[in-house]
C-alpha positions in Angstrom: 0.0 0.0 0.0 1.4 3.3 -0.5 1.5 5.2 2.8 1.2 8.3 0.8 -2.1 7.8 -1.0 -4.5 6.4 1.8 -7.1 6.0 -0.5 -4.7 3.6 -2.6 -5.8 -0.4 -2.2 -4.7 -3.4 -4.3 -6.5 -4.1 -7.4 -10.0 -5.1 -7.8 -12.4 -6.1 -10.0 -14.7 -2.4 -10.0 -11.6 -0.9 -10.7 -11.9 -2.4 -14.4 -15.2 -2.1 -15.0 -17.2 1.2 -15.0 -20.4 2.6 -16.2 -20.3 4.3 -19.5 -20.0 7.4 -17.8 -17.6 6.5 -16.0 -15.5 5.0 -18.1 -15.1 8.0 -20.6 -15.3 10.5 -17.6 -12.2 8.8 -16.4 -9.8 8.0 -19.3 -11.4 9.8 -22.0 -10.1 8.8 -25.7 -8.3 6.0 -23.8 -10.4 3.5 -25.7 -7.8 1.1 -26.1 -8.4 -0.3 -22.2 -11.4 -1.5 -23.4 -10.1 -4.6 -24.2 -8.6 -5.1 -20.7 -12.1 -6.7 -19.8 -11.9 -9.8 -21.7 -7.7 -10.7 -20.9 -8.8 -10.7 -16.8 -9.3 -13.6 -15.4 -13.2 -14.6 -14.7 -12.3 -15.8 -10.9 -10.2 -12.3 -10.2 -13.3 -10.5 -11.7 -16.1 -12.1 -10.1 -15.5 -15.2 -7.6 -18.9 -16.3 -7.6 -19.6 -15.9 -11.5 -20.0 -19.5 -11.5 -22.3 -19.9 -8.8 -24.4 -16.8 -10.4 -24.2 -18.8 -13.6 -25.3 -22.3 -12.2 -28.8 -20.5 -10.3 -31.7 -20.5 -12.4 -35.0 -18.5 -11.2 -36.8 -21.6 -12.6 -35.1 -24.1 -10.2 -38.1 -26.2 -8.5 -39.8 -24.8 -6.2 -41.7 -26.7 -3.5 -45.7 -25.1 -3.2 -47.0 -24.0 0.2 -49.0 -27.6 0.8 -49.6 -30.9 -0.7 -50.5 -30.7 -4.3 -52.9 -32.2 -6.6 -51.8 -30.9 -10.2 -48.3 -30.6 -11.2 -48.8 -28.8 -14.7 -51.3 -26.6 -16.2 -52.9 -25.8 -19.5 -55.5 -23.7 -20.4 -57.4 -24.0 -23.6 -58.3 -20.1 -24.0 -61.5 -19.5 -26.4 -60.8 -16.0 -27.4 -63.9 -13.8 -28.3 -66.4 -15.2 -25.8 -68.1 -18.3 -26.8 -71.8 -18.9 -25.7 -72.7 -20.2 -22.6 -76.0 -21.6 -23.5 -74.7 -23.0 -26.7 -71.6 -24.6 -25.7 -72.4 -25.6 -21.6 -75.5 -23.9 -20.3 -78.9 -26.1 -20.8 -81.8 -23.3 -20.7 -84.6 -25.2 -22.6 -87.0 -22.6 -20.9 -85.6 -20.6 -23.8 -87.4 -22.0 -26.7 -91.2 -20.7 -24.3 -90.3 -17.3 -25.2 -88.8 -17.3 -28.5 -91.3 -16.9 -31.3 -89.3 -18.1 -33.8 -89.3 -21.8 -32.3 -93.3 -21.8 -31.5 -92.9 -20.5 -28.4 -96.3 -20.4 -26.3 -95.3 -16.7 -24.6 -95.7 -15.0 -28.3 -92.4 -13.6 -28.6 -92.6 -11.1 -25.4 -89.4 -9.7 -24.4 -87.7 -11.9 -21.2 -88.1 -11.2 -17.9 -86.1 -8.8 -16.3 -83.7 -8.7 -19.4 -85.9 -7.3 -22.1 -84.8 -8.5 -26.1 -86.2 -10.8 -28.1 -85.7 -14.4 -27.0 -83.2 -16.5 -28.6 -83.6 -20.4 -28.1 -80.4 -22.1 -28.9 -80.4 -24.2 -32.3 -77.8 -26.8 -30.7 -79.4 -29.5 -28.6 -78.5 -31.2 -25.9 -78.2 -35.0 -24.3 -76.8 -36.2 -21.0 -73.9 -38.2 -21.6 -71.6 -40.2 -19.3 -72.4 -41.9 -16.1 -72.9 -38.5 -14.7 -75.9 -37.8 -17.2 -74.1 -33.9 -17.7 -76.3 -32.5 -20.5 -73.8 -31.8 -23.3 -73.9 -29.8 -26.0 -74.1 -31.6 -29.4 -71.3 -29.5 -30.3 -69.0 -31.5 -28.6 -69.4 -35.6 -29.5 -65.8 -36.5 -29.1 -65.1 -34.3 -26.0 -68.7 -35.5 -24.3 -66.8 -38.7 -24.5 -64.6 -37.5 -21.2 -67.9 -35.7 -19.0 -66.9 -37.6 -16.1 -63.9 -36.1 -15.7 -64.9 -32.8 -16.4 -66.2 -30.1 -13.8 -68.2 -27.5 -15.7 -68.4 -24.0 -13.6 -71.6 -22.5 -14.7 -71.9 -19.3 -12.7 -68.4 -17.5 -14.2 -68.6 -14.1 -14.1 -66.3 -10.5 -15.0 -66.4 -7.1 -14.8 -66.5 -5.5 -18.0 -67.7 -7.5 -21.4 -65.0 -5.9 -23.6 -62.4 -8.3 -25.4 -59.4 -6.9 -25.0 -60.0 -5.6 -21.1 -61.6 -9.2 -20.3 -58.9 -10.8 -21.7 -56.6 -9.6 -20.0 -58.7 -9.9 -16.9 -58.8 -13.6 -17.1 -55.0 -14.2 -17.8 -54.3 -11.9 -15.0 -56.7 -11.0 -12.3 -56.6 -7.2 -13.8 -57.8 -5.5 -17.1 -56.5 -2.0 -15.8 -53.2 -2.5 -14.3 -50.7 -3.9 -16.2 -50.2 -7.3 -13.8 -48.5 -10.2 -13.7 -50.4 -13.5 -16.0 -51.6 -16.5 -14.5 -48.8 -18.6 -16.0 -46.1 -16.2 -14.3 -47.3 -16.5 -11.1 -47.4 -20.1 -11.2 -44.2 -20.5 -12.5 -42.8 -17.7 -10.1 -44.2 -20.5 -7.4 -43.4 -23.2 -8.8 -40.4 -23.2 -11.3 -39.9 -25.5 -14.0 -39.2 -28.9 -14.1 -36.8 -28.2 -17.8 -34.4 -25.7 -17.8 -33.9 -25.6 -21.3 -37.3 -24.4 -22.3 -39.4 -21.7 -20.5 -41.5 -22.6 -17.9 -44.3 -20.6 -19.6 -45.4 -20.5 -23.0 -48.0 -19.2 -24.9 -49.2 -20.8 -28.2 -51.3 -19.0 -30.4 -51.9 -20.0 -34.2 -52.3 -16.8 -36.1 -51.6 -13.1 -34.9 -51.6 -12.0 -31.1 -55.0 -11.9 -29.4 -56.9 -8.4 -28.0 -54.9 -7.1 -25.3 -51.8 -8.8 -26.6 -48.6 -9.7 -24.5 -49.6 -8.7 -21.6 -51.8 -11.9 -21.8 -48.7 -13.6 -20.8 -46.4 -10.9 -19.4 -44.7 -11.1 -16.0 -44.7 -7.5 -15.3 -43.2 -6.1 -12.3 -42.1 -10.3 -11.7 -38.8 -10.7 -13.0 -38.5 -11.1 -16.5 -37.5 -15.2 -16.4 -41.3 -16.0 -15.5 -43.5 -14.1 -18.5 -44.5 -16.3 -20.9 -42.9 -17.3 -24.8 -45.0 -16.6 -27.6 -45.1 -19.2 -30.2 -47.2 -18.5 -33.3 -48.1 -22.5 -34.4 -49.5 -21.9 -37.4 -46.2 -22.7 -39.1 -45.6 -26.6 -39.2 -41.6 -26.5 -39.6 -39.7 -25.6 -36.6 -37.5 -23.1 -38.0 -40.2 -21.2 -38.9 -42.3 -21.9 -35.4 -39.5 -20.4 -33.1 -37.1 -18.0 -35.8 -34.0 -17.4 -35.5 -34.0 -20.8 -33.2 -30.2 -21.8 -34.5 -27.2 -19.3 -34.8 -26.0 -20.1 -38.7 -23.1 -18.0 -37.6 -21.0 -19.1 -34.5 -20.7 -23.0 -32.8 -22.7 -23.6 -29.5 -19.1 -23.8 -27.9 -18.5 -20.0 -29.3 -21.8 -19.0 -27.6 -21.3 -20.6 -24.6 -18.2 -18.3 -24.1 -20.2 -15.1 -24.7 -22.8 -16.1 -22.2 -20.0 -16.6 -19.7 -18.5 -12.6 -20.3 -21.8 -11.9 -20.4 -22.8 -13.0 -17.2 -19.1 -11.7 -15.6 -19.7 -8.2 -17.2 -23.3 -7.8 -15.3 -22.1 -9.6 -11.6 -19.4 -6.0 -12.3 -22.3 -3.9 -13.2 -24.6 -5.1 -10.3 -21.9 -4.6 -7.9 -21.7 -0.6 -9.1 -25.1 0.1 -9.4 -28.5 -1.5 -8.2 -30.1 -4.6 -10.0 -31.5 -4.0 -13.1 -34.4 -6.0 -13.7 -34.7 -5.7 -17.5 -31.0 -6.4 -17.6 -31.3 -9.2 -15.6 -34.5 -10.5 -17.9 -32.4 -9.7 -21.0 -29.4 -11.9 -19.9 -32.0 -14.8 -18.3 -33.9 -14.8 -22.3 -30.3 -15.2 -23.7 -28.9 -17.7 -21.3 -32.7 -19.9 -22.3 -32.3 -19.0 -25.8 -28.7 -20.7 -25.7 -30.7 -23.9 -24.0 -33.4 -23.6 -26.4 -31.6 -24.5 -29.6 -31.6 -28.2 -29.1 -34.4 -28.8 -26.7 -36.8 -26.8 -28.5 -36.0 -28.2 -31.8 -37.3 -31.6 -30.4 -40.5 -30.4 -28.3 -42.2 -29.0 -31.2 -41.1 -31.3 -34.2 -44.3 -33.3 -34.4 -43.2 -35.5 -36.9 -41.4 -37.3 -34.1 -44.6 -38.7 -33.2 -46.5 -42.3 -34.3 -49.1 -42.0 -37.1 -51.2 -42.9 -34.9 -51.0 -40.2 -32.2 -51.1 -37.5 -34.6 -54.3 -39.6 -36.5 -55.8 -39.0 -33.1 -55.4 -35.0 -32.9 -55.9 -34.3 -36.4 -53.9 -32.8 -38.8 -55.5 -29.4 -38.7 -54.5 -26.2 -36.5 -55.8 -26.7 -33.7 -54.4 -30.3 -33.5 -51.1 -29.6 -34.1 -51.0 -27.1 -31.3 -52.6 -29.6 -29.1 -50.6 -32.1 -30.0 -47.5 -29.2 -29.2 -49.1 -28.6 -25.8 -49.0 -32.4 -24.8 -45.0 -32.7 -25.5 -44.4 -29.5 -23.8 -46.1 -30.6 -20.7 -44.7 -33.8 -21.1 -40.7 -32.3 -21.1 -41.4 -30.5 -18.2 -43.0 -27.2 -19.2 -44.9 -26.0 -16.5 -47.9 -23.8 -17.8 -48.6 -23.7 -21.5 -51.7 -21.6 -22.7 -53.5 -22.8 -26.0 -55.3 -19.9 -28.0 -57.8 -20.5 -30.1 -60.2 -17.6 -31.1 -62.9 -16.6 -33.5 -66.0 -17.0 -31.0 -67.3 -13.9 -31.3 -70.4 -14.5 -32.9 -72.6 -11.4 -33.0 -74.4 -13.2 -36.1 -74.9 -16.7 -37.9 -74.3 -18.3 -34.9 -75.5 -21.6 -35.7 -73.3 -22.3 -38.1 -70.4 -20.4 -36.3 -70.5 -22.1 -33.2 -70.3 -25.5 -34.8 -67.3 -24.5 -36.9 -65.6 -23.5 -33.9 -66.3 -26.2 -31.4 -65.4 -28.8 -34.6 -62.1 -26.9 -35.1 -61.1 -27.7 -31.0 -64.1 -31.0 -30.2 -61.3 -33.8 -31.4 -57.9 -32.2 -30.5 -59.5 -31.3 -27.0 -60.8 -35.0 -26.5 -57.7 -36.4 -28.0 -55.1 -34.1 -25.5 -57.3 -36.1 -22.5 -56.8 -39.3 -23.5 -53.4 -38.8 -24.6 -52.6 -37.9 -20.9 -54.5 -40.6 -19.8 -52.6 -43.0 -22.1 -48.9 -41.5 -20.6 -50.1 -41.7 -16.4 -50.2 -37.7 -16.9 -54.0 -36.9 -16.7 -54.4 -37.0 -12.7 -51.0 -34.4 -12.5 -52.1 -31.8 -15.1 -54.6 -29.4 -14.9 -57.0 -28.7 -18.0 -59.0 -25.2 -17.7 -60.7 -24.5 -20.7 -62.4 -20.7 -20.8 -63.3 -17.3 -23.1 -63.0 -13.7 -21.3 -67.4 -13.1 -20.9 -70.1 -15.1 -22.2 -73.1 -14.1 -24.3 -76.9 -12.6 -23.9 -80.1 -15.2 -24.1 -81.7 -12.8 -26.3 -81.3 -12.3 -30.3 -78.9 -10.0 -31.9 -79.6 -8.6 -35.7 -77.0 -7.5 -38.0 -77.6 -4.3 -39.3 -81.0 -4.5 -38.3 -81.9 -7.5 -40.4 -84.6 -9.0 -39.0 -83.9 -12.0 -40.9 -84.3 -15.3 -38.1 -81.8 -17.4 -40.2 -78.7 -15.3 -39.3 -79.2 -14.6 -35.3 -76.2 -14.1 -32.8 -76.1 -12.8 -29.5 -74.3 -9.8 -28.2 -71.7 -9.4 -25.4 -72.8 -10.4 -21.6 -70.4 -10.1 -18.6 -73.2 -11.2 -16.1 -72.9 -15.0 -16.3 -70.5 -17.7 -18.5 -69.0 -21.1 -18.3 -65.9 -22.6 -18.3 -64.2 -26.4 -17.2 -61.8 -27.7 -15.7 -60.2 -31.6 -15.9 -57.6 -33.4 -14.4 -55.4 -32.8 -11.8 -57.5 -32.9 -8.7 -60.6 -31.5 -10.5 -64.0 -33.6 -9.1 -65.8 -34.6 -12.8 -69.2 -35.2 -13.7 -70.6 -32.4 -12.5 -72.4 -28.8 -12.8 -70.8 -26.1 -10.6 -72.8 -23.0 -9.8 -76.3 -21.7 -12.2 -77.3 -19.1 -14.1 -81.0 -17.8 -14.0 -83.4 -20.2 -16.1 -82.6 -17.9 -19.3 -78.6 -18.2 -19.2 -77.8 -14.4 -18.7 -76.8 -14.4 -14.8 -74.8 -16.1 -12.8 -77.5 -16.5 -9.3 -76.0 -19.1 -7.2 -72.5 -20.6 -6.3 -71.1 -17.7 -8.3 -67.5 -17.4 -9.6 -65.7 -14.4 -10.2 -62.3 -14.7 -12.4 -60.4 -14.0 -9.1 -62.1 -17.5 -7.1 -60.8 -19.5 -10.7 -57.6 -18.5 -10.1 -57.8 -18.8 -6.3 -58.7 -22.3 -7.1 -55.8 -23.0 -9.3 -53.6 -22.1 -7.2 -55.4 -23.9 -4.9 -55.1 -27.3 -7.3 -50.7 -26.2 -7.7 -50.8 -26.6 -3.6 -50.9 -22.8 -2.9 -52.8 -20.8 -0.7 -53.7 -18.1 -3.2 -53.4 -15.1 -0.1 -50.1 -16.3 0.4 -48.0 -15.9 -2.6 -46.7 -12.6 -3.2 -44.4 -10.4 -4.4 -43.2 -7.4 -3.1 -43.3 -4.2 -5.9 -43.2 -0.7 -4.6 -44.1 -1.5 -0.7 -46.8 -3.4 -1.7 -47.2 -7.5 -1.4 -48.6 -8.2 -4.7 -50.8 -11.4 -5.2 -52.6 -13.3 -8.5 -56.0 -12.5 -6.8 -55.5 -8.9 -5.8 -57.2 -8.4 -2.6 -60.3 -11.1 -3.4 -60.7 -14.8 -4.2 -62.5 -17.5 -2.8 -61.3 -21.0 -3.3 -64.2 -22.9 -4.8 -63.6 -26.0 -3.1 -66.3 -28.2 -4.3 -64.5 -28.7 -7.5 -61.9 -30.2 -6.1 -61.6 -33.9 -5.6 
């Protein structure tokens, strides 16, 4: 030490490593030390670099309590499908609508006003359960037992892109964390080569867009990866999946300075969470190049199996969803939209359920067929439901081309597998299908619930973001516990 410069200390590593401001505010045109940075040594600049390197965010995590459901996926129907078309018997429709001989002469219904409109998709009771099911869904009626269909859903505000949102995060004002964050957040991944989240849409981005899947003020490693499945070949699913331009080993070194350069930069200033997310998405994206390739090259599959989903959209991204549950993915969300049906319904609605009826039924017994049924979670869900009463087009008053408008009062949705109780009804709407009137579920008690299913205890996970403890379910939530085995 020299005893006449008291400030004076043997080298270390933030002597090397600066800010840009600091840097050029201390050797101005000096630019020739920037090279100094790579010569060093990684253990003289950071002696836990390889610790830091070797923790993952999505290490396994244990949950609160015992659970019943080790994976999730939720089959989104974007654009709100109907309730009493698709899981909502209300035969004391047809009395009031005039267009189906209805004995109350077409008068407006009770308490709702609008001209009654009787759905033209029948039920029958299927399984041992006798669940009335919609005729919409013959291959997916096959599996009622297992399936718990919640009646008496409910939101706040029958908009697509604000209900959306709502239902992926608990929020359609604040920009909050998705479903699939938290629960990875909690619970990790069980491959840490892929993302423990991933979103797979076929086509462009849904209302509300990414933050559908975001992780928002949760660091960066938990928000969801959006795949667009409409491309078959794998290159063109993921892009830019394989660097044409430097080996794996050649990467592998970058990552390493990478990773040394930003333990240097956290030590200077505080952590920088879109640094850190940056670093996290190239570290997976490294991972990602063979793992990935695998996962979603369906061609690896038997004949048979992909005989069984179909070769159409829909079953391809089913078919997707199964292998990336099955490698360890922990929440994978399956988009499929186009139910907003403000006109032809009756022909709509059967187009939509046959795009998702096989692939659906297929995914189940898939998982039953790999011992993966009873640990994974199935929700299946749009953002709001639909009104009992008749919607015209541009005022055409035509009966053949009907749909029904927007309704936030009362919806369905399901839920299969991993601790779900099938073969059975959950909640009711009135006897017309427009409110939800007993055992009610708001979008915060479905997620309270799922949580509850992963083995958490929905008031207790949290995150801390600007003094606050930050939950899925906000300040609400109700665990509906009679779906649950």
């Amino acid at each position: 030490m020299n005893k006449f410069r008291p400030d004076h200390h043997a080298p270390q590593a933030q002597d090397y490593f600066q800010t840009r401001r600091q840097f050029l505010s201390r050797y101005g045109t000096g630019f020739g030390l920037l090279g100094l940075a790579s010569l060093l040594e990684p253990d003289l600049i950071n002696p836990n670099a390889g610790a830091a390197q070797n923790f993952s965010p999505l290490a396994v995590k244990k949950p609160h309590f015992q659970a019943r459901a080790k994976r999730v996926i939720h089959i989104f129907a974007q654009g709100a499908p109907s309730q009493v078309d698709t899981w909502d018997y209300k035969p004391d429709l047809v009395r009031y609508d005039a267009a189906r001989g209805g004995d109350m002469n077409g008068k407006p219904l009770p308490d709702i006003g609008g001209v009654a409109f009787a759905s033209p998709v029948d039920y029958m009771r299927r399984g041992q359960s006798g669940v009335p099911v919609a005729e919409i869904w013959p291959e997916l009626g096959q599996h009622i037992d297992d399936i718990a269909v919640i009646n008496s859903m409910h939101t706040d505000i029958p908009a697509h892109e604000f209900a959306s949102v709502m239902m992926n995060t608990g929020s359609g004002r604040l920009v909050k964390p998705s479903m699939g964050s938290w629960v990875t957040y909690g619970l990790g991944s069980e491959n840490q080569n892929l993302p423990g989240f991933i979103s797979l849409t076929p086509g462009g981005g849904p209302p509300g867009g990414s933050e559908n899947w975001r992780s928002a003020f949760l660091p960066g490693s938990y928000q969801g990866t959006h795949i667009n499945t409409r491309e078959p070949r794998v290159e063109r699913l993921i892009e830019n999946i394989k660097n044409n331009y430097i080996t794996l080993p050649e990467q592998r070194q970058q990552l390493d300075l990478l990773h040394q350069l930003n333990a240097v930069h956290s030590l200077n200033l505080k952590k920088e969470e879109q640094l850190e997310a940056r670093i996290q998405a190239f570290e997976l994206a490294f991972k990602m190049q063979t793992e990935a390739t695998e996962v979603f090259d369906i061609s690896k599959e038997p004949q048979s199996v992909r005989d069984m989903y179909g070769d159409s959209a829909q079953g391809r991204q089913m078919l997707i969803a199964r292998r990336l549950l099955e490698k360890g993915v922990r929440f994978v969300q399956a988009w499929h939209g186009g139910w907003d049906h403000h006109s032809n319904l009756d022909t709509a609605i059967r187009n939509k359920a046959g795009e998702i009826d096989k692939p659906i039924a297929a995914f189940i017994q898939d998982l039953k067929n790999r011992g993966m049924f009873e640990e994974t979670l199935i929700i299946w869900s749009g953002e709001f439901g639909r009104t009992p009463t008749r919607q015209l087009p541009n005022g055409n008053n035509n009966f053949e081309v009907p749909g029904r408008n927007h309704n936030h009062r009362g919806f369905s949705a399901w839920m299969a597998g991993g601790g779900v109780k099938g073969g059975q009804r959950y909640g009711a709407t009135d006897e017309f299908g427009y409110r939800a009137v007993s055992d009610k579920v708001h979008i915060h008690d479905l997620h309270a619930t799922v949580l509850a299913l992963l083995g958490f205890d929905h008031e207790k996970l949290t995150y801390r973001y600007n003094g606050r403890d930050f939950r899925l379910t906000d300040v609400y939530g109700n665990v509906v516990r009679d779906v649950i085995a």
